[in-house]
MDTraj code that builds the backbone (N, CA, C; nanometers):
import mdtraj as md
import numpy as np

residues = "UNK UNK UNK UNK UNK UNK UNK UNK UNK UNK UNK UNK UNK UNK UNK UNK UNK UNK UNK UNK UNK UNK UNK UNK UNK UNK UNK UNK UNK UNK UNK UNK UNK UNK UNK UNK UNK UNK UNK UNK UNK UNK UNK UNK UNK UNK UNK UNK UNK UNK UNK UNK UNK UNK UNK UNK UNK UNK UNK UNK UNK UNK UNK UNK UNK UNK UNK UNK UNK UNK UNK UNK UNK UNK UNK UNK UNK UNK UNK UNK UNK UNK UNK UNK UNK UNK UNK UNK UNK UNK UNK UNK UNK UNK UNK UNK UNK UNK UNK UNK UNK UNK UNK UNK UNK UNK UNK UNK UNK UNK UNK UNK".split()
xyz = np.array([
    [13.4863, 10.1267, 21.8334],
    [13.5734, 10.1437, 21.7177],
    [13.4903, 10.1898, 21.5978],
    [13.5515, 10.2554, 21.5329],
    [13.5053, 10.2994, 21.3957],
    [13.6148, 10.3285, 21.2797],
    [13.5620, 10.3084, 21.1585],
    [13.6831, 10.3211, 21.0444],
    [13.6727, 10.4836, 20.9902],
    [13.7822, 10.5219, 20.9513],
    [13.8153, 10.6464, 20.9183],
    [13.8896, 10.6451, 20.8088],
    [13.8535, 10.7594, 20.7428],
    [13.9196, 10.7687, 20.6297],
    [14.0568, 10.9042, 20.6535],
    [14.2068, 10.8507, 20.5716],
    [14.2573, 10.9095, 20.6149],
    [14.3225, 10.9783, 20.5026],
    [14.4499, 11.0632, 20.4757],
    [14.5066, 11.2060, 20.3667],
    [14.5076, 11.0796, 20.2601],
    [14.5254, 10.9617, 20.2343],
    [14.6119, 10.9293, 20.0762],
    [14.4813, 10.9205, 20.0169],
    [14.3676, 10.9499, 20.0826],
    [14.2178, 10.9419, 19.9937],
    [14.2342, 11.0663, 19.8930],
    [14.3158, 11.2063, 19.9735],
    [14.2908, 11.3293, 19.8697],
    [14.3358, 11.3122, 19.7578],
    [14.2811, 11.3656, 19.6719],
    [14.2966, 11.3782, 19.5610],
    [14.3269, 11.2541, 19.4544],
    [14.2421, 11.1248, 19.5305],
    [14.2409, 11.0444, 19.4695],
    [14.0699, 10.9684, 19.4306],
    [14.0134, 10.9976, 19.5644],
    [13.8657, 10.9771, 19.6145],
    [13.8394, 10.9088, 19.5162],
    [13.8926, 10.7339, 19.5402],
    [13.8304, 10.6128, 19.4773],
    [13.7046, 10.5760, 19.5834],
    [13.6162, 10.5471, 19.5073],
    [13.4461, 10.5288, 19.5590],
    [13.4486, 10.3760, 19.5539],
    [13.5270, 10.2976, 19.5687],
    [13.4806, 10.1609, 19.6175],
    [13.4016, 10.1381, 19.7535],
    [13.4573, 10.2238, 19.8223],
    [13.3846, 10.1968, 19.8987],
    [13.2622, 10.1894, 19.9633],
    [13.2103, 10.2887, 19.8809],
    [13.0825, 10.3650, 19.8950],
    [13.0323, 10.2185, 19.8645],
    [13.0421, 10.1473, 19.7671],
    [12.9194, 10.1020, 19.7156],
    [12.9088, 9.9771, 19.8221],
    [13.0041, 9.9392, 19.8464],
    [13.0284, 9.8499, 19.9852],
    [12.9427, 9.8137, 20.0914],
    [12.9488, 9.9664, 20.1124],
    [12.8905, 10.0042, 20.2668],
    [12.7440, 9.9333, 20.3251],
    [12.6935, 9.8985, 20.4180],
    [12.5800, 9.8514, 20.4074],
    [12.5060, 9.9198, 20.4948],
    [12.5668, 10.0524, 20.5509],
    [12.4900, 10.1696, 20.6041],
    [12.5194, 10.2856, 20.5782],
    [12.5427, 10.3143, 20.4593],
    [12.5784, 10.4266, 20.3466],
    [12.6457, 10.5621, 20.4600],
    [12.7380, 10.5232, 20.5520],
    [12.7778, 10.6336, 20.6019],
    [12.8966, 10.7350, 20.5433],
    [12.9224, 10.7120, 20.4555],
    [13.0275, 10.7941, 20.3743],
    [12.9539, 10.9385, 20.3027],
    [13.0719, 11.0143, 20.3320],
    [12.9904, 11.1730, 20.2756],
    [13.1188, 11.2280, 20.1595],
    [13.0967, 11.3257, 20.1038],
    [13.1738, 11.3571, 19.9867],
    [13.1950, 11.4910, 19.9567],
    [13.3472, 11.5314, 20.0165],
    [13.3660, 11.6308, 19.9483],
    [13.4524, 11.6432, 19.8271],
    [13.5260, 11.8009, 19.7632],
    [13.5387, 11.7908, 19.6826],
    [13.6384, 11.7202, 19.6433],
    [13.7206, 11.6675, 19.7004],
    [13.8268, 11.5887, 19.6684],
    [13.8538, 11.4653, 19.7641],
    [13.7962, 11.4504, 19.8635],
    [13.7859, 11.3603, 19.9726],
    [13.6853, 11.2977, 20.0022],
    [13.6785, 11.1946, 20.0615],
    [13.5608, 11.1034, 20.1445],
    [13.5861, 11.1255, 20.3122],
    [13.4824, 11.1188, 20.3491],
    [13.4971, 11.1041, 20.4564],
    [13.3473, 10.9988, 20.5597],
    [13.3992, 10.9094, 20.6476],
    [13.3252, 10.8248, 20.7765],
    [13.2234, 10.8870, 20.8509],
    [13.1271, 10.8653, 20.8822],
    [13.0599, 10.9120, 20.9870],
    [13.0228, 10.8529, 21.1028],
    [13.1476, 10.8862, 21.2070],
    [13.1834, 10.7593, 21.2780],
    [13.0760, 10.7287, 21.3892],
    [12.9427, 10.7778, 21.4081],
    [12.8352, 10.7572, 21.4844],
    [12.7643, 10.6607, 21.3923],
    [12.7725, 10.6812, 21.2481],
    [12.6919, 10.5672, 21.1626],
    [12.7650, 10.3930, 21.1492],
    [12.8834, 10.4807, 21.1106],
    [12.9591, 10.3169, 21.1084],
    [12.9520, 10.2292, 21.1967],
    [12.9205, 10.1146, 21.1323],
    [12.8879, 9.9820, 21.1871],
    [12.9934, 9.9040, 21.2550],
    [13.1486, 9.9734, 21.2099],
    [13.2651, 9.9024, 21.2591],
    [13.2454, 9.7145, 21.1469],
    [13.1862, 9.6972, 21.0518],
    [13.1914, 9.5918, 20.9839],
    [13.3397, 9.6104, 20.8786],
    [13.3975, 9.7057, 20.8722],
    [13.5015, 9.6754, 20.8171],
    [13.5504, 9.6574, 20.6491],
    [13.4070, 9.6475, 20.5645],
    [13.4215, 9.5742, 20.4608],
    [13.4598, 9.6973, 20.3790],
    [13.4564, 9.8162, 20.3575],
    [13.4887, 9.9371, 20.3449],
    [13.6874, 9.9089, 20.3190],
    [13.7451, 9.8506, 20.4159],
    [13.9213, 9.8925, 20.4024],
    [13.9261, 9.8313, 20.2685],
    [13.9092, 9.7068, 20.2580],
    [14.0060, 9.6198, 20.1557],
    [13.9417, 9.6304, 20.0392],
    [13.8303, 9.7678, 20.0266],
    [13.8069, 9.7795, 19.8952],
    [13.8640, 9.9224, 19.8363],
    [13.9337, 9.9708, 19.9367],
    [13.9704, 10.1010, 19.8789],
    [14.1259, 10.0730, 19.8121],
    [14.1746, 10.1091, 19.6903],
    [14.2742, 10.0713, 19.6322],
    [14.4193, 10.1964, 19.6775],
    [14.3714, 10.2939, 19.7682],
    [14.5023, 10.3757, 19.8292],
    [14.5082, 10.3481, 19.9921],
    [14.4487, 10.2508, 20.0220],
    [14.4478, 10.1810, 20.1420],
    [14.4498, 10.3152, 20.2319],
    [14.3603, 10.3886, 20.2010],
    [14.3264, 10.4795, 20.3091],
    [14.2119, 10.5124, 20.4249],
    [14.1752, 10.3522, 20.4266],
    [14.0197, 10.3883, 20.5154],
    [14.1423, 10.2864, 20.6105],
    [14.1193, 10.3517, 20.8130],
    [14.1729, 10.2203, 20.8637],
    [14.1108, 10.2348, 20.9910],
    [14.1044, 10.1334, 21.0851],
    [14.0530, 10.1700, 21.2185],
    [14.0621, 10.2702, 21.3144],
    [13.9956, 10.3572, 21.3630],
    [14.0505, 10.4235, 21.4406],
    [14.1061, 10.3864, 21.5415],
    [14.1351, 10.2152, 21.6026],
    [14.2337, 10.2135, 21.7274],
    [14.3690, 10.1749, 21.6626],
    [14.4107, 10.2529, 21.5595],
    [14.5411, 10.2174, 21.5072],
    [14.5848, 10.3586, 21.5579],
    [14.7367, 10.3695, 21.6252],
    [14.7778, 10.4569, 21.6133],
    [14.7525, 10.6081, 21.5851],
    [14.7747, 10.7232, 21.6036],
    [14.7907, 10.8481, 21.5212],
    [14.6569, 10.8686, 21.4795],
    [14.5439, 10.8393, 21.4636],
    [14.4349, 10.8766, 21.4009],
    [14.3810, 10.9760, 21.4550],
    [14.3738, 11.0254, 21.5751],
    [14.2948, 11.1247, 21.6301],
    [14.2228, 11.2201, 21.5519],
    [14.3573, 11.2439, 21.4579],
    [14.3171, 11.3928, 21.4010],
    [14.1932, 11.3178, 21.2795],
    [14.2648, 11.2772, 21.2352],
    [14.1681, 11.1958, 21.1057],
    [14.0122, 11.1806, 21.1752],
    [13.9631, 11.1434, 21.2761],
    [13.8987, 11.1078, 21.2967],
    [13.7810, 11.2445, 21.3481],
    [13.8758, 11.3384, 21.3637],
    [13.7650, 11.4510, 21.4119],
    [13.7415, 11.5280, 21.2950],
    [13.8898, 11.4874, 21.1745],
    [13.8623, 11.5251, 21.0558],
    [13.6877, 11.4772, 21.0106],
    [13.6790, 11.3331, 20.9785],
    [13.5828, 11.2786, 20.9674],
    [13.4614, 11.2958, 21.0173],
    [13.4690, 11.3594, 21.1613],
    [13.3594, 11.3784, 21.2374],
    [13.2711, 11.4859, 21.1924],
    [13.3627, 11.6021, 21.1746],
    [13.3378, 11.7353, 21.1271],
    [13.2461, 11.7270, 20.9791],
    [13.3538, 11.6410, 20.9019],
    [13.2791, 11.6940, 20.7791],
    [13.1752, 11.6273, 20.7103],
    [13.1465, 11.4801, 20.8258],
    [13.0413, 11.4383, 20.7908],
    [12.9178, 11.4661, 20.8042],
    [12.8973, 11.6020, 20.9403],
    [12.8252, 11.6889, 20.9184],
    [12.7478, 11.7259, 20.7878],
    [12.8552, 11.8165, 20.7668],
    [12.8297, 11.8925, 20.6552],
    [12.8135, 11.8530, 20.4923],
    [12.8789, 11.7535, 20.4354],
    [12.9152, 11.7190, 20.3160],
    [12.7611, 11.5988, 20.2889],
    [12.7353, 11.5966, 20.1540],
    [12.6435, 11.5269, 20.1061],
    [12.6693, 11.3455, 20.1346],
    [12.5662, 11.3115, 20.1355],
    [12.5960, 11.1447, 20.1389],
    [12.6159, 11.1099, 20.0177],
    [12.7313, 10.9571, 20.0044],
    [12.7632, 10.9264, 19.8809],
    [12.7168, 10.7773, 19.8772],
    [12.6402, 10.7134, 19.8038],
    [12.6500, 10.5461, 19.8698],
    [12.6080, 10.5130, 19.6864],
    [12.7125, 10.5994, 19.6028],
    [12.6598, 10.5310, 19.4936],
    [12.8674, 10.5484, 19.4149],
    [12.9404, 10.4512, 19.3369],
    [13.0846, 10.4160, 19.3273],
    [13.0818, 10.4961, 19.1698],
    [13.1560, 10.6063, 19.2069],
    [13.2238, 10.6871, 19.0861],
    [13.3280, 10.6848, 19.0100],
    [13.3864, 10.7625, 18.9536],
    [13.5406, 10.7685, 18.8695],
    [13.6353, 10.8288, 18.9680],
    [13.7080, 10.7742, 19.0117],
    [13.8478, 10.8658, 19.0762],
    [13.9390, 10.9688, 19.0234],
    [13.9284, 11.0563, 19.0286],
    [13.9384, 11.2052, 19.0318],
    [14.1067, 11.1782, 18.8902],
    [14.0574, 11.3057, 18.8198],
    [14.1669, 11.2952, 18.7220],
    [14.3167, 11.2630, 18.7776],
    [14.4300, 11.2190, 18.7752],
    [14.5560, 11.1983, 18.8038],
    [14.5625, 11.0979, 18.9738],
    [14.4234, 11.0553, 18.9742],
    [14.4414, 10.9982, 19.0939],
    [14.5932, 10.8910, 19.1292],
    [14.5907, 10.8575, 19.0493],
    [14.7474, 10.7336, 19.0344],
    [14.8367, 10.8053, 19.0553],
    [14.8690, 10.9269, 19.0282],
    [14.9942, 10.9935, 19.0572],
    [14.9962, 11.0541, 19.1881],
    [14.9068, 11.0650, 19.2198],
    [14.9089, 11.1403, 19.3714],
    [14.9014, 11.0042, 19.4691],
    [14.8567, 10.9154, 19.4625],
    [14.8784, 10.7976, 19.5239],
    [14.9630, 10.7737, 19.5873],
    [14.9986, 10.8012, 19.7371],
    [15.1066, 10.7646, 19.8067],
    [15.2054, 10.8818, 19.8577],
    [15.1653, 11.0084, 19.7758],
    [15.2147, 11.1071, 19.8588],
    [15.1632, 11.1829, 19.9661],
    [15.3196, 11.1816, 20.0242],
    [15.3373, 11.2455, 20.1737],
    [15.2618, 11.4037, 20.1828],
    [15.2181, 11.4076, 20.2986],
    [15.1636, 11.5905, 20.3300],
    [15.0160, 11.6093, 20.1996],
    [14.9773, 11.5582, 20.1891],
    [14.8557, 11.5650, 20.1193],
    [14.7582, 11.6612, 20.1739],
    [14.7219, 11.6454, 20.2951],
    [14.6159, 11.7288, 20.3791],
    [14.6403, 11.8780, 20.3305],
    [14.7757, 11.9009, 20.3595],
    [14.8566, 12.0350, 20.3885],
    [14.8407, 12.0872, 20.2315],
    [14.8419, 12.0208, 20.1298],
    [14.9180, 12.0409, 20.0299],
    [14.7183, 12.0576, 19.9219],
    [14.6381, 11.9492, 19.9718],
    [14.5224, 11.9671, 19.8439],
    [14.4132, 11.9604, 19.9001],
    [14.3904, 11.9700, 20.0434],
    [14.2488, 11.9096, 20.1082],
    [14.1745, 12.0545, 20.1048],
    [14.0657, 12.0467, 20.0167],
    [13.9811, 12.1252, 20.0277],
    [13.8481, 12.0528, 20.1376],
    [13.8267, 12.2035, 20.2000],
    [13.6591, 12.1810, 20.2614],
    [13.5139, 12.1888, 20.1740],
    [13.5622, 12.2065, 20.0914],
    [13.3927, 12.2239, 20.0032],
    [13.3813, 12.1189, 19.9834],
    [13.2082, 12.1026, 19.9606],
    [13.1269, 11.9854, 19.9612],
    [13.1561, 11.9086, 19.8525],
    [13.1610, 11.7559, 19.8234],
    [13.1406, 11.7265, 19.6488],
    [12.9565, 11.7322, 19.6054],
    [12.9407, 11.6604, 19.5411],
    [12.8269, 11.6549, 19.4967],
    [12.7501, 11.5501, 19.5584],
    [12.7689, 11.4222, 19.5899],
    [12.7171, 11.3262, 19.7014],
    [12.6162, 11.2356, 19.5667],
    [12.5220, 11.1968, 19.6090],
    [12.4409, 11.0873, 19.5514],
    [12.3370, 11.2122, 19.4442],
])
top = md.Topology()
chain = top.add_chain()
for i, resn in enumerate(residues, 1):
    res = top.add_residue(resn, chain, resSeq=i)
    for name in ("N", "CA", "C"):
        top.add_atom(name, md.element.get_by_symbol(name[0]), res)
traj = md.Trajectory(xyz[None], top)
């Protein structure tokens, strides 16, 4: 098992979690976080600090995609293991549907 981060993170990318982590596997793009599910420890402490309840196990349901989402771009995107500001209007986008479709960019954020 491993935790994944899933769409209600876009365009909200609250960094609680980052600072959490106790094997800094989180990477950062420009509007998203994303798991690096070979690093994760499966410790968990990562969900109940994210405030759009978007990090969740991958043996829940439906994740597949999320999870190769995650796989992919943890590749590529910078490591983050230090807790930032959440992205201008994050509260309003909070909870909406089709997010991926609608704001998920692939470019990198800036990372640590």
């Amino acid at each position: 098992m491993t935790y994944v981060v899933t769409d209600n993170c876009i365009r909200c990318k609250y960094t609680d979690c980052v600072e959490v982590c106790p094997v800094d596997c989180f990477y950062e793009g420009e509007n998203f976080l994303v798991i690096h599910p070979d690093e994760c420890i499966d410790c968990g402490v990562c969900e109940p600090e994210c405030p759009a309840e978007a990090i969740k196990p991958d043996t829940e349901p439906g994740l597949d995609k999320w999870l190769k989402i995650n796989a992919e771009f943890a590749q590529i995107w910078p490591n983050i293991t230090v807790k930032k500001d959440e992205m201008e209007g994050a509260k309003e986008v909070d909870g909406e549907e089709g997010k991926y479709e609608k704001y998920f960019s692939a470019e990198p954020g800036k990372g640590d």
